[in-house]
C-alpha positions in Angstrom: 25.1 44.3 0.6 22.6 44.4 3.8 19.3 42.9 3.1 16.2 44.9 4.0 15.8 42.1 6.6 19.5 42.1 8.0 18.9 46.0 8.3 15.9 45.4 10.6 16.7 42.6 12.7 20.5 45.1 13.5 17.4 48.3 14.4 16.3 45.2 17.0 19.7 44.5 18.1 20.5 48.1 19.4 17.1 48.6 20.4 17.6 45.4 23.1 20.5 47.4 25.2 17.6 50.2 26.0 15.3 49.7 28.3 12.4 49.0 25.9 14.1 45.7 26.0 13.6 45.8 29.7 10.0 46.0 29.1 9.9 43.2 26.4 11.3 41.4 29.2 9.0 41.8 31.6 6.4 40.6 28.9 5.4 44.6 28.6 4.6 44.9 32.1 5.3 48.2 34.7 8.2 46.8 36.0 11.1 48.2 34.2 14.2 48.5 35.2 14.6 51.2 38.0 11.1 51.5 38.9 10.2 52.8 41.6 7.6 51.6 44.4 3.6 52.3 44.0 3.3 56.3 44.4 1.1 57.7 47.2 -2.5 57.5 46.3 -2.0 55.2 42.6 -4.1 52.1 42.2 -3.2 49.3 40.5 -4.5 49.8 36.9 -6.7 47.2 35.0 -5.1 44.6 32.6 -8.1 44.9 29.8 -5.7 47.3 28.3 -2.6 44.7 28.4 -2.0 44.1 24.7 -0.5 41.1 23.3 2.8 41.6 21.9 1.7 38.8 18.7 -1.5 42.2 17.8 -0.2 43.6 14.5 0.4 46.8 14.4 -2.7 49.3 13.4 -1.8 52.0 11.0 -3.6 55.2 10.1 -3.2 58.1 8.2 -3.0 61.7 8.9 -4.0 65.1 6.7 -6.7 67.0 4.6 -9.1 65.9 2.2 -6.6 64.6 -0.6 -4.8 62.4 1.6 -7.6 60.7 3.5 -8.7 60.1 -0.2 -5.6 57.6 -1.3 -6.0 55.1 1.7 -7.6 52.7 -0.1 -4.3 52.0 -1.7 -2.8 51.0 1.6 -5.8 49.0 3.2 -7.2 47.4 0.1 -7.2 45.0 -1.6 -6.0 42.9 1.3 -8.6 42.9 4.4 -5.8 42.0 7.1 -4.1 45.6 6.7 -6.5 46.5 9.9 -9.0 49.0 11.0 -9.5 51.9 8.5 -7.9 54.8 11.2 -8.0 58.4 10.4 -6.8 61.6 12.1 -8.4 65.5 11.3 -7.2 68.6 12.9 -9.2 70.9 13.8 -9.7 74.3 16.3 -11.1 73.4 19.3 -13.8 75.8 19.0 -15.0 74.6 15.6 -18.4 73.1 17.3 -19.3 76.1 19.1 -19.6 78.3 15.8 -21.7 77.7 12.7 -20.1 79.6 10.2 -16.7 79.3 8.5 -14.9 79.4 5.3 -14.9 75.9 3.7 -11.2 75.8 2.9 -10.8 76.8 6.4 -9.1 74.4 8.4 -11.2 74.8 11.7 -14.7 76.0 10.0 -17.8 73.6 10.4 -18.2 73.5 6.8 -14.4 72.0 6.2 -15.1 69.4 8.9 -18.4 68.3 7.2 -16.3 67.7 3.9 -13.6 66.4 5.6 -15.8 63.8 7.2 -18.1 63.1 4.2 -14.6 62.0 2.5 -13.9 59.9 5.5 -17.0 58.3 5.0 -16.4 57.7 1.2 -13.2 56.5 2.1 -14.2 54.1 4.7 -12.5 55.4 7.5 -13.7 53.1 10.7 -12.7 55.7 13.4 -11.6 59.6 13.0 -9.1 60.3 15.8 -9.9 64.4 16.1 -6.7 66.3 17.3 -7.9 70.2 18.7 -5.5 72.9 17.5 -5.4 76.5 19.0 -7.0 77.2 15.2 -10.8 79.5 15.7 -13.7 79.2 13.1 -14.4 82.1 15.0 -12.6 84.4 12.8 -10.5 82.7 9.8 -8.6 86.1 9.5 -7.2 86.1 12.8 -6.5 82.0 13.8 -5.0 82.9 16.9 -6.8 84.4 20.3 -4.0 85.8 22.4 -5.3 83.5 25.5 -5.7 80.3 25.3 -9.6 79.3 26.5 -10.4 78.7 30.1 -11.3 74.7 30.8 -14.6 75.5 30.6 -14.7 77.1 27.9 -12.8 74.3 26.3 -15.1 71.9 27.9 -18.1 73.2 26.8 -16.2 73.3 23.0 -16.0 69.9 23.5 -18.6 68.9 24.6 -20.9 70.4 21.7 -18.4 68.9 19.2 -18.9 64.9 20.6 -22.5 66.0 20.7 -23.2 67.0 17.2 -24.5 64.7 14.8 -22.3 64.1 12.3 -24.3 61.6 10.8 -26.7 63.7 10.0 -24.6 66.8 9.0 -21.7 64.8 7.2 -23.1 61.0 6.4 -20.4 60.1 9.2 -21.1 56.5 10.6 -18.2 55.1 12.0 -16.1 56.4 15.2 -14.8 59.1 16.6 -11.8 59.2 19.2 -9.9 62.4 20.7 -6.6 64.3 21.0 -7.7 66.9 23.8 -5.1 69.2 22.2 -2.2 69.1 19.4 1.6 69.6 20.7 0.4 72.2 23.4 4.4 72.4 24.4 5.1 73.6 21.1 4.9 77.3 19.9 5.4 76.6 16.4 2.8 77.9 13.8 3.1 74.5 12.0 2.0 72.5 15.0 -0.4 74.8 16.0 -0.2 73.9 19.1 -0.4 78.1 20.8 1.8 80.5 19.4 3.7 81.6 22.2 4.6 86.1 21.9 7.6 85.5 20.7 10.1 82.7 19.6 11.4 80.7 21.6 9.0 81.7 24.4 7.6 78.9 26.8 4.5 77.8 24.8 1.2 79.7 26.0 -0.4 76.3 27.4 1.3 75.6 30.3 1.5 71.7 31.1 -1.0 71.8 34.0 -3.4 73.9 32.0 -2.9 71.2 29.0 -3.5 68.2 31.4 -6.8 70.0 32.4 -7.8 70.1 28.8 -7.4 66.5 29.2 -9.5 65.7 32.2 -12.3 67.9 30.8 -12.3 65.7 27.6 -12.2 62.7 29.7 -14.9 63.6 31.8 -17.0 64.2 29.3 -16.0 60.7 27.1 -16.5 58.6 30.3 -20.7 59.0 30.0 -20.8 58.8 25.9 -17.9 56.2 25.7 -15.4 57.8 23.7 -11.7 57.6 23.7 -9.5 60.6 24.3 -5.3 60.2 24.0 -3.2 61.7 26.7 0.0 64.1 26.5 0.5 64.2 22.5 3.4 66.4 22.6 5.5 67.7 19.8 9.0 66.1 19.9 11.1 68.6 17.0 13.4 71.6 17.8 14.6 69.8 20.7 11.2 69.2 22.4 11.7 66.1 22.8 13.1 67.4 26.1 9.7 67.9 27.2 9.3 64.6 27.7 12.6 64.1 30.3 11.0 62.9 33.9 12.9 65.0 35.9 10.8 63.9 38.9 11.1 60.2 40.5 7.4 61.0 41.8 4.2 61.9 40.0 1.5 61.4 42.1 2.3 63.8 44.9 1.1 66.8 45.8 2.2 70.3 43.8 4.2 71.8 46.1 6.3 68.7 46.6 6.8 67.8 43.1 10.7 67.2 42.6 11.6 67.3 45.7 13.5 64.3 44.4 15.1 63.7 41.2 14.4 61.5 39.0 17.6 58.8 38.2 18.3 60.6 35.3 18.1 63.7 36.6 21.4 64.0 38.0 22.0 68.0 37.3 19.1 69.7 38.9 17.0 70.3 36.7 13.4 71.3 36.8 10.2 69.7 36.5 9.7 68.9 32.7 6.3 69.9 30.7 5.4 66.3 31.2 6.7 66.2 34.8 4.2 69.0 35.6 1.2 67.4 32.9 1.3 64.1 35.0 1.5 65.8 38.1 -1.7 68.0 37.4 -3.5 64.5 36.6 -2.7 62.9 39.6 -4.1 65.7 41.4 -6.7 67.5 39.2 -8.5 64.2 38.4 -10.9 64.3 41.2 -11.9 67.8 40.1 -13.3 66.5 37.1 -15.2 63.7 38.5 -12.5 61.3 37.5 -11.6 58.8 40.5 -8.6 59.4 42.9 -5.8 57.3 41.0 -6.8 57.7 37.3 -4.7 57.1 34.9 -4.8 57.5 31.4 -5.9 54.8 28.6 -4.0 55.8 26.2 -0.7 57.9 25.8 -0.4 59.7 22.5 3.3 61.0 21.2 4.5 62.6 17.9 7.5 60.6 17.3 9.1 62.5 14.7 12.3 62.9 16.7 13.4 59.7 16.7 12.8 58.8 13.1 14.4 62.7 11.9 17.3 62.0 14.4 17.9 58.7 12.4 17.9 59.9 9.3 20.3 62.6 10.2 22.6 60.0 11.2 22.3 62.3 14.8 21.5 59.5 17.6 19.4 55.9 17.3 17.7 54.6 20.1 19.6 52.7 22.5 18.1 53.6 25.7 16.6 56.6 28.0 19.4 59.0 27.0 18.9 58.9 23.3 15.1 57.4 22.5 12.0 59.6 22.7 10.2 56.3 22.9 12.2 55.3 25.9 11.4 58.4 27.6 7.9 58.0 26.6 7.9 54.4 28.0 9.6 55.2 31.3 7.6 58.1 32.1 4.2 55.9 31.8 5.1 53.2 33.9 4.3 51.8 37.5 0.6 52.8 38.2 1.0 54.7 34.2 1.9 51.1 32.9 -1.4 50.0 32.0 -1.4 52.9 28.6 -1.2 51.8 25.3 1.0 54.0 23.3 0.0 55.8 20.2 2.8 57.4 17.5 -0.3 59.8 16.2 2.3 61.6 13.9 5.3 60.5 11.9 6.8 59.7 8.7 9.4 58.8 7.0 10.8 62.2 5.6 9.2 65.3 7.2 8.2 68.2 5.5 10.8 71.3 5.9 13.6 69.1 6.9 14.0 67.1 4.2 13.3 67.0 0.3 11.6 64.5 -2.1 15.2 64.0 -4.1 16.8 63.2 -0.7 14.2 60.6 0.3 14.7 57.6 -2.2 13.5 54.2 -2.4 16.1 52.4 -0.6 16.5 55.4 2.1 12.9 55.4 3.3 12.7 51.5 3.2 15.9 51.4 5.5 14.2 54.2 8.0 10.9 52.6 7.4 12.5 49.3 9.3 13.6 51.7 11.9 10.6 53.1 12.3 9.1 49.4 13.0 11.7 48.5 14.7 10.8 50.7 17.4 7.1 49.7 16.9 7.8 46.1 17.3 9.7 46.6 20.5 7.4 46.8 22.9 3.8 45.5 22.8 2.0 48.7 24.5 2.8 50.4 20.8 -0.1 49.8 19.7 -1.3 52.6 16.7 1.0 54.3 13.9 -0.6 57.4 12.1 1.2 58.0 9.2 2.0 61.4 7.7 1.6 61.7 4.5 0.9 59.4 2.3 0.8 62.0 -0.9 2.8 65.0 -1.8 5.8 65.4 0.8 9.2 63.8 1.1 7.6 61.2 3.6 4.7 59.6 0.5 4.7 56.7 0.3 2.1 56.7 -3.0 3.7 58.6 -6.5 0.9 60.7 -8.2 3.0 62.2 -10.9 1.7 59.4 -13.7 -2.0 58.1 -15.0 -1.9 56.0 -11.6 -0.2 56.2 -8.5 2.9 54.3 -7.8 3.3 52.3 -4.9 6.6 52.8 -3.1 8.6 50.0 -1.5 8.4 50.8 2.3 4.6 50.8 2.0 4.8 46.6 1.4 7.1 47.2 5.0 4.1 49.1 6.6 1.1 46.8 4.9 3.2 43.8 6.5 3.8 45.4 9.8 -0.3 45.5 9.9 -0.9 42.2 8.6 2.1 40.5 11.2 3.4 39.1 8.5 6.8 38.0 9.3 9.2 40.0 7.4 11.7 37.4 6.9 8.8 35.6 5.2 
């Protein structure tokens, strides 16, 4: 029989034919295999954002009120399981308006109790992730337009503004999401609707990058973090994050003018071909300097974990890793990101039940899941979804006391670096 540990050092094994091996290689550096030169107009980007690859791993957890509630069972009662991170969704306009049902996912009043329970729960930093949800009216959630940057901007700006210490007994930190899966036009994602399924998603990619660059420019004078991209990666979006493009950092009408390596059939600009071209160019706008680059790359990796559950593809390179893609589309000038998986699990909602989840299956796609974590230094953050009530839990509430499930000991060791061949 295959030891937990045999299982994980073979996920290692395939991972080193991809080219996330490439970049262990390089000690996590930009060069990868088949980069290209420096594009016109990028600057070198810092190293303070290098990460050694011997950092364990920081987890967090995603969800409402009932999950944030159970992470004491993960971080405690060992202090080495890291920071205390967090993640709330909520509408981007949820600042801007006062009132709001409580149970209302986007309504002030949710966000104050969702934030007093992070407090309780000792959560050291809330990473906030805008959705297309309103406060503005809980009966209708969805505006047929999307806002306009400044509206957005101004959202924005009045939510890092408010005082949630005063409002909600908040003390620790907040970082940002400037906008969850805005290529996907799934209700569940929330990302936009789009008019119809299967229509493109009602933020386009440049208008999502701006939403981006708005946040940013407001973070850069009150020193707050916001993640890039953080794309939804089901229903086959995890084309979105194809570069189709071998240049970024050239101006819009010349974008694709030549292909990417891997684009060897013609094909289009992808949503994040077009979301890193509208940086490149657009940063200036936003008082951002000529070369920015993002600090940190955000990326729902559900689609590699699903597809390996499914039996469907593991990751052995560009071709068949959203991870890879992720990797080769921040490199060069991009290199300098740290990479954050802001949503995943091991057994997602609506595509898979609790009976079909057991012990033994979600510790072997657990070691997958850290597998790819462990495989390149610049992965940095895991938010974990959920750690209560779905096929992915990794805590069993049906007794007086919650059950710990085996794969959590896999995650509490991947944020302690404990060997696990110890």
């Amino acid at each position: 029989m295959t030891t937990h540990q045999g299982r994980l050092r073979a996920v290692r094994s395939i991972m080193a034919t991809g080219l996330v091996a490439t970049v262990l290689a390089a000690g996590g550096s930009a060069a990868a295999a088949g980069e290209p030169p420096a594009e016109p107009g990028e600057q070198a980007h810092s190293d303070r954002w290098a990460v050694s690859a011997s950092e364990p791993l920081q987890v967090g957890f995603n969800g409402r009120s009932e999950q944030i509630e159970m992470i004491d069972h993960f971080y405690a009662p060992d202090p080495d399981h890291g920071p205390r991170l967090c993640q709330y969704y909520t509408g981007w306009d949820t600042a801007v308006h006062t009132e709001g049902e409580p149970d209302h996912p986007s309504g002030l009043a949710a966000n104050i109790a969702w934030l007093e329970t992070a407090q309780a729960s000792g959560c050291d930093e809330v990473l906030i992730s805008f959705k297309a949800l309103s406060s503005a009216d809980p009966d209708d959630e969805f505006d047929p337009d999307p806002p306009t940057v400044t509206e957005y901007q101004a959202a924005f700006t009045d939510y890092v503004d408010t005082d949630w210490a005063a409002l909600a007994g908040y003390t620790g930190d907040l970082a940002f999401a400037a906008w969850n899966e805005p290529n996907l036009n799934a209700t569940s994602g929330n990302g936009y609707p789009a008019p119809a399924p299967g229509a493109d998603s009602v933020i386009g990619p440049r208008l999502a990058a701006q939403y981006y660059l708005a946040a940013t420019s407001v973070c850069a004078s009150r020193g707050c973090t916001v993640a890039a991209v953080n794309f939804g990666s089901n229903g086959g979006h995890w084309v979105d994050y194809q570069t189709n493009c071998t240049m970024a950092a050239v101006p819009r009408q010349e974008h694709c003018d030549e292909p990417s390596e891997h684009n060897t059939t013609g094909l289009p600009p992808s949503y994040l071909d077009e979301y890193r071209n509208e940086i490149a160019n657009a940063a200036p706008d936003f008082g951002l300097p000529a070369g920015f680059r993002p600090e940190v790359v955000a990326y729902h990796g559900w689609s590699d974990t699903n597809a390996y559950l499914t039996g469907v593809r593991t990751c052995t390179g560009y071709d068949d890793c959203l991870l890879d893609r992720v990797l080769y589309a921040f490199r060069g000038s991009w290199g300098g990101a740290e990479i954050w998986n802001t949503e995943d699990g091991v057994g997602q909602p609506g595509f898979f039940t609790h009976e079909e989840i057991t012990d033994d299956v979600q510790v072997e796609a657990m070691e997958y899941l850290l597998g790819l974590a462990e495989s390149t230094p610049r992965y940095t953050r895991l938010y974990y979804t959920h750690l209560i009530g779905s096929p992915s839990r990794l805590l069993l509430t049906d007794g007086d006391q919650p059950q710990v499930r085996p794969a959590m000991g896999l995650l509490q060791a991947a944020a302690a670096a404990e060997s696990v061949d110890d």
